[in-house]
Each structure stands twice: as structure tokens, then as C-alpha cells.
C-alpha positions as CSV (number, residue, x, y, z in Angstrom):
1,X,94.6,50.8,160.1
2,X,96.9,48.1,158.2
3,X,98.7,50.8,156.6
4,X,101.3,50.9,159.3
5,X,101.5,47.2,159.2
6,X,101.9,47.5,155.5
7,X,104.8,49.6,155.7
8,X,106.6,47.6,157.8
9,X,105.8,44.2,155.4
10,X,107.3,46.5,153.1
11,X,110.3,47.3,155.1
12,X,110.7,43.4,155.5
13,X,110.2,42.5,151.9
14,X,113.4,45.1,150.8
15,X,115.6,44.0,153.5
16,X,114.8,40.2,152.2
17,X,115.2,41.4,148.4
18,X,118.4,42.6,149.0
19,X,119.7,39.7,150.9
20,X,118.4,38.0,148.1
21,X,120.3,39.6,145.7
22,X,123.7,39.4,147.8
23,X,123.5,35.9,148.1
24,X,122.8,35.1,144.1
25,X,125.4,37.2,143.6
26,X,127.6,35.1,145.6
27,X,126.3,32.1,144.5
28,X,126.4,33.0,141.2
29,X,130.3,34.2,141.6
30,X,131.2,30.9,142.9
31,X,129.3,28.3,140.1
32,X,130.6,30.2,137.8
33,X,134.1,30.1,139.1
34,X,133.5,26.3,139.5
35,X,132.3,25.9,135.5
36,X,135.2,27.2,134.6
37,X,137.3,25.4,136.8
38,X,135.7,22.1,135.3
39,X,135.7,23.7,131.9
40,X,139.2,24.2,131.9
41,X,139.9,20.8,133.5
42,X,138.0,19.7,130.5
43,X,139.9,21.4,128.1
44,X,143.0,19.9,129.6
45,X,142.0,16.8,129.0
46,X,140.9,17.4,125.4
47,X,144.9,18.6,124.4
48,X,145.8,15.9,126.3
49,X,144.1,13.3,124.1
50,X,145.3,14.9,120.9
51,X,148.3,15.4,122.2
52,X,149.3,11.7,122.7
53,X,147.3,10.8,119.8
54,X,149.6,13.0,117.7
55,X,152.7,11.5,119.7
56,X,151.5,8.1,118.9
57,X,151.4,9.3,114.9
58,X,154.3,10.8,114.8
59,X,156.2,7.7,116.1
60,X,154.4,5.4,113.7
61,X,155.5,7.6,111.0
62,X,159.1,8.0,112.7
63,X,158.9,3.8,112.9
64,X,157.3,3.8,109.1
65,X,160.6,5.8,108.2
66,X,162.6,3.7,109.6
67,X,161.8,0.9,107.7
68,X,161.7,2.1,104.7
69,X,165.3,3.4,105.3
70,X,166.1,-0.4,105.3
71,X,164.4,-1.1,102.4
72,X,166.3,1.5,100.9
73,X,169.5,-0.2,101.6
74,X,168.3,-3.6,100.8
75,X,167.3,-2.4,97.4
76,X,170.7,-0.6,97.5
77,X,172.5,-3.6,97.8
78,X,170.9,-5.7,95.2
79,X,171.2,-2.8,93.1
80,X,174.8,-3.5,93.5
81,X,174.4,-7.3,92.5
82,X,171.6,-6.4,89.5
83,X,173.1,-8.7,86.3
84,X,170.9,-6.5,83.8
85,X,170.1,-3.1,82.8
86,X,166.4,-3.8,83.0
87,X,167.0,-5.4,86.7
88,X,169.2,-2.2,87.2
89,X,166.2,0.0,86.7
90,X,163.5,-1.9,88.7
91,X,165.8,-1.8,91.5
92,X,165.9,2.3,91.0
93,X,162.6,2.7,90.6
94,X,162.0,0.9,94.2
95,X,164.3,3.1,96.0
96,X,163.3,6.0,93.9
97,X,159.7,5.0,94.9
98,X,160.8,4.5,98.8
99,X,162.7,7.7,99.0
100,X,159.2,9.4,98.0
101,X,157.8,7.8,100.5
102,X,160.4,9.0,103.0
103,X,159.9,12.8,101.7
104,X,156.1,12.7,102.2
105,X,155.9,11.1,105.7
106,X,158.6,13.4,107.1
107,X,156.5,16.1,105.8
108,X,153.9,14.5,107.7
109,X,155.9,14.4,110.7
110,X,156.9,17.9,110.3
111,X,152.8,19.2,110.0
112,X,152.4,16.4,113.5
113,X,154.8,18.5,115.2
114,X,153.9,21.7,114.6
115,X,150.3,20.7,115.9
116,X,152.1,19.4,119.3
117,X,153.6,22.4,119.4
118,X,150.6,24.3,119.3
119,X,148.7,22.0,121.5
120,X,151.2,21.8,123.8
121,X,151.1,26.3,123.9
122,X,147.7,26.1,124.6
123,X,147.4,23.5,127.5
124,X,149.8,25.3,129.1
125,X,147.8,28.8,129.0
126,X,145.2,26.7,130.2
127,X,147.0,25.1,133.0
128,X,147.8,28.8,134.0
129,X,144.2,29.8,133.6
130,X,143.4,26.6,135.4
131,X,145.5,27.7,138.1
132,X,144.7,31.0,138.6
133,X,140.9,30.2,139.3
134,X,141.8,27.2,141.6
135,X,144.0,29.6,143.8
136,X,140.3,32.9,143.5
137,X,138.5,29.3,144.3
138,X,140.3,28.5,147.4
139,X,140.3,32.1,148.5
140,X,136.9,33.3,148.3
141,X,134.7,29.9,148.3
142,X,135.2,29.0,152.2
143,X,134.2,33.0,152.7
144,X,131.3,33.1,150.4
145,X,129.8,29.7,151.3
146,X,130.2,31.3,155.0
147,X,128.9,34.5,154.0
148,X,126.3,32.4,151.8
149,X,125.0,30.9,154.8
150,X,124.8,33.7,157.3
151,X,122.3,35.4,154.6
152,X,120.3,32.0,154.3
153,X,119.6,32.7,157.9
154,X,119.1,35.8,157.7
155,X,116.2,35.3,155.3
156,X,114.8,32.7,157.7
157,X,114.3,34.9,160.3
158,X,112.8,37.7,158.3
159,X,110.6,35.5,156.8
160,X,109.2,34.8,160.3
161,X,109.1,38.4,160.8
162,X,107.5,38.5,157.9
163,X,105.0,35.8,159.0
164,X,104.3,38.0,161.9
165,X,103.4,41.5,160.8
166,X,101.2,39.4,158.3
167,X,99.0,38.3,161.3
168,X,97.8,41.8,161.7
169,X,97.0,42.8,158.7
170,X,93.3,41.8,157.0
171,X,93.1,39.1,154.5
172,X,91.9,41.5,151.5
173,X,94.7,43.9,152.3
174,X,97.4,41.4,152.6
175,X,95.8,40.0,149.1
176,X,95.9,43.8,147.9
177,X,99.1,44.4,149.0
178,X,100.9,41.0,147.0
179,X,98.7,42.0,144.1
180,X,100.3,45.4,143.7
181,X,104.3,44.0,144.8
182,X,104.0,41.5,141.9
183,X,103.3,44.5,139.2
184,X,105.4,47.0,141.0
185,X,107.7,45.8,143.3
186,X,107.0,48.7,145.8
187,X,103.0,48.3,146.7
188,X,103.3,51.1,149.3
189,X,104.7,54.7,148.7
190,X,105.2,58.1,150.1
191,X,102.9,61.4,148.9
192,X,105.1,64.3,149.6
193,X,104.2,68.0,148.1
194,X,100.7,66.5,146.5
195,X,103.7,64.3,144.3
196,X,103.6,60.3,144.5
197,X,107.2,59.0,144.9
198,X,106.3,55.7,143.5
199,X,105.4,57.4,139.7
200,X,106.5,60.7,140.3
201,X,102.6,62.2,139.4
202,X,100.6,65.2,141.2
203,X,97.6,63.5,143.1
204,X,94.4,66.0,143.0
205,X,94.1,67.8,145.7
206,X,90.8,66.4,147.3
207,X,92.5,63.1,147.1
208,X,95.6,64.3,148.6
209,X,93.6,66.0,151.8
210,X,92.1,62.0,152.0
211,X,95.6,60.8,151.9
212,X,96.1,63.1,154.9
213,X,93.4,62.3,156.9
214,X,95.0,59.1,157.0
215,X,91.7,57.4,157.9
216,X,91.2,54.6,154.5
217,X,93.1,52.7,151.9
218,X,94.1,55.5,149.2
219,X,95.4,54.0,145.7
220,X,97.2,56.3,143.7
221,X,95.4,56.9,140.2
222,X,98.4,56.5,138.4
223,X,100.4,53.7,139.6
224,X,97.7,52.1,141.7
225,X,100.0,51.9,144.5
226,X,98.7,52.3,148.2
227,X,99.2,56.1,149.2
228,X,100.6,57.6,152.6
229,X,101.3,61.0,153.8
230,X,105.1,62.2,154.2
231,X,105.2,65.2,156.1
232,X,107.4,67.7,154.7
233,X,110.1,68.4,157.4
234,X,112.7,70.5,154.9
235,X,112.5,74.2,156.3
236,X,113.6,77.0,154.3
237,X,117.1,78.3,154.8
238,X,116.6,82.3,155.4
239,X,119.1,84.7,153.8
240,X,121.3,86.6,155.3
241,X,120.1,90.3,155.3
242,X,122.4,92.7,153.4
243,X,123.9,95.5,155.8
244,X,123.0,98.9,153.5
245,X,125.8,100.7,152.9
246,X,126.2,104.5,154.9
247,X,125.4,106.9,151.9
């Protein structure tokens, strides 16, 4: 019978599911640590620019100030020397104009460092974020590429065991047997008390004396999964007799 055979694929199959999911767990763990280590780095790098592009604004502006604090008292000091009323104003009106100018770009510088100051809050909480996953990174990556590896192997050599119990078992069953894994991950289950433990349904009683017999291929009705027999070892617990009481 390949029913045996099929069991122990079975058995094979878990043990390599699980080792599956361990390791994509563990690889997963670690790319994602690694995004967003780089995403971070990235991140960095984006303050960064914006926060020498503001420097570099703000010091034009300072620079802009500057100069047209000189203007001011050029056009001061001809104001001094104006020979008419009419020259008297146009002077005014120029360092009126200038001291506008002043007024707006130190607002401007003002708004500019406010922006550094937030830029320069959040690349630091990123730094620290930044840190934080380079110091899980150097902790657990060495261990879980190690640990990564030892389950690579591990699935290598089932897979040969795999390839093994395979030999014995017919062509058409093996066939059968991937068939049913693919729709139901389980393709061989238990019948215990009449009940399939793959769906959890009663199997007909002339169908469960076949699964019994243990002599052909049984598919349960329900699930279409291939049937076996669990003997039910669970023995009743008896209860303690009850001294009667003297009358």
C-alpha cells in the first residue's frame, strides 16, 4: 500500500512547510530592518539637502541685509548734503524704500530659521531611529543569516528525503496525492470515531468499515482527502464506587 509512504511524504512536506515559514520570517525580519535602515539613511540625506539649502538662503538674505544697511547710510549721508526739499524727499523715499526691504527679508530670515529649526528636530529623531536599527541590525543579522542558513540546509536534506519516499510510491498516487496538497494543504488525514479530522464530517459507515480494512485508496466524500484509520486508544476513566452509608 502507498498509504504509509503517503503519510510519511506528508510528515516531510510539514516539517519543510514549517522550516519554510521560520526562515521567511527571518528573512523577512532582516530586509525589512535593512529598508528601513536605507530609508532612514535616505531621509537623512533629504534634511540634509534642505538644510544647507536653507543655510545657503538665509546667508544670502543675511548678505542682502547687509548691503542694504550700507545703502541706508549712503542715502543717509547725502540726505545730509541734499541742497533742496525736493532732493530732501527722494533721498527719504530711498531709505524709506530700503528699510522695507530690510523689514521683509528679516522676516524672511526669521520663517528660514524656523524651518532649520524644524529640519534640524527631525534629522535628529531620525538619526536616533537610524541608530537604533543599526545597533537590532548588528545584533540579530549575523544570528539570523546563521540561523537562515542552517534551515536552507535543512530543507535540502528533506527534500532528498522527500525525493526518496517518492520512489516508492506509484506515479498516479504521487499525482493524486500533489493534486489534493495544492487544494488542501493536508492531502492525507486521520478517520477517528467514523469523524474525518481533515473536515470534521461523519463518513458512512460502510465506508468507514473500508477505511478499516485498510486494503485501497479511500477519499473522503467531503473534503476529498485520502482517508486512514486512527485507532481510538482513549480508555474510559471508571468512577470511583460510592461506599453506602451504614443505615
Amino acid at each position: 500500500m502507498d498509504i504509509e509512504q503517503l503519510k510519511q511524504l506528508q510528515d516531510v512536506d510539514i516539517h519543510i512547510t514549517d522550516i519554510y515559514q521560520e526562515k521567511n520570517a527571518l528573512e523577512e525580519t532582516l530586509r525589512n530592518d535593512e529598508d528601513a535602515y536605507q530609508e532612514a539613511e535616505r531621509t537623512i540625506e533629504e534634511f540634509t539637502k534642505n538644510y544647507e539649502q536653507l543655510e545657503s538662503e538665509k546667508k544670502a538674505k543675511e548678505a542682502e541685509i547687509q548691503q542694504t544697511s550700507e545703502m541706508i547710510k549712503r542715502w543717509d549721508m547725502r540726505l545730509k548734503e541734499a541742497k533742496s526739499g525736493r532732493e530732501y524727499q527722494a533721498f527719504m523715499r530711498e531709505i524709506n524704500g530700503a528699510k522695507r526691504d530690510i523689514s521683509e527679508i528679516e522676516n524672511a530670515v526669521l520663517k528660514i530659521m524656523e524651518e532649520l529649526e524644524k529640519i534640524d528636530k527631525t534629522r535628529k529623531e531620525e538619526k536616533q531611529k537610524i541608530d537604533e536599527i543599526g545597533q537590532r541590525l548588528q545584533q540579530t543579522a549575523d544570528q539570523s543569516k546563521a540561523r537562515i542558513s542552517v534551515l536552507a540546509h535543512q530543507i535540502q536534506e528533506l527534500e532528498l528525503q522527500k525525493n526518496s519516499i517518492a520512489k516508492g510510491i506509484t506515479p498516479s498516487m504521487l499525482s493524486m496525492y500533489e493534486q489534493i496538497k495544492k487544494q488542501r494543504q493536508t492531502a492525507i488525514v486521520g478517520v477517528k470515531k467514523s469523524i474525518c479530522q481533515g473536515c470534521h464530517v461523519n463518513i458512512p459507515p460502510q465506508l468507514f468499515n473500508e477505511v478499516i480494512m485498510n486494503n485501497k485508496i479511500i477519499l473522503c466524500p467531503h473534503c476529498q482527502r485520502i482517508l486512514f484509520y486512527v485507532e481510538d486508544t482513549v480508555v474510559e476513566e471508571q468512577k470511583p464506587k460510592r461506599n453506602k452509608k451504614a443505615v
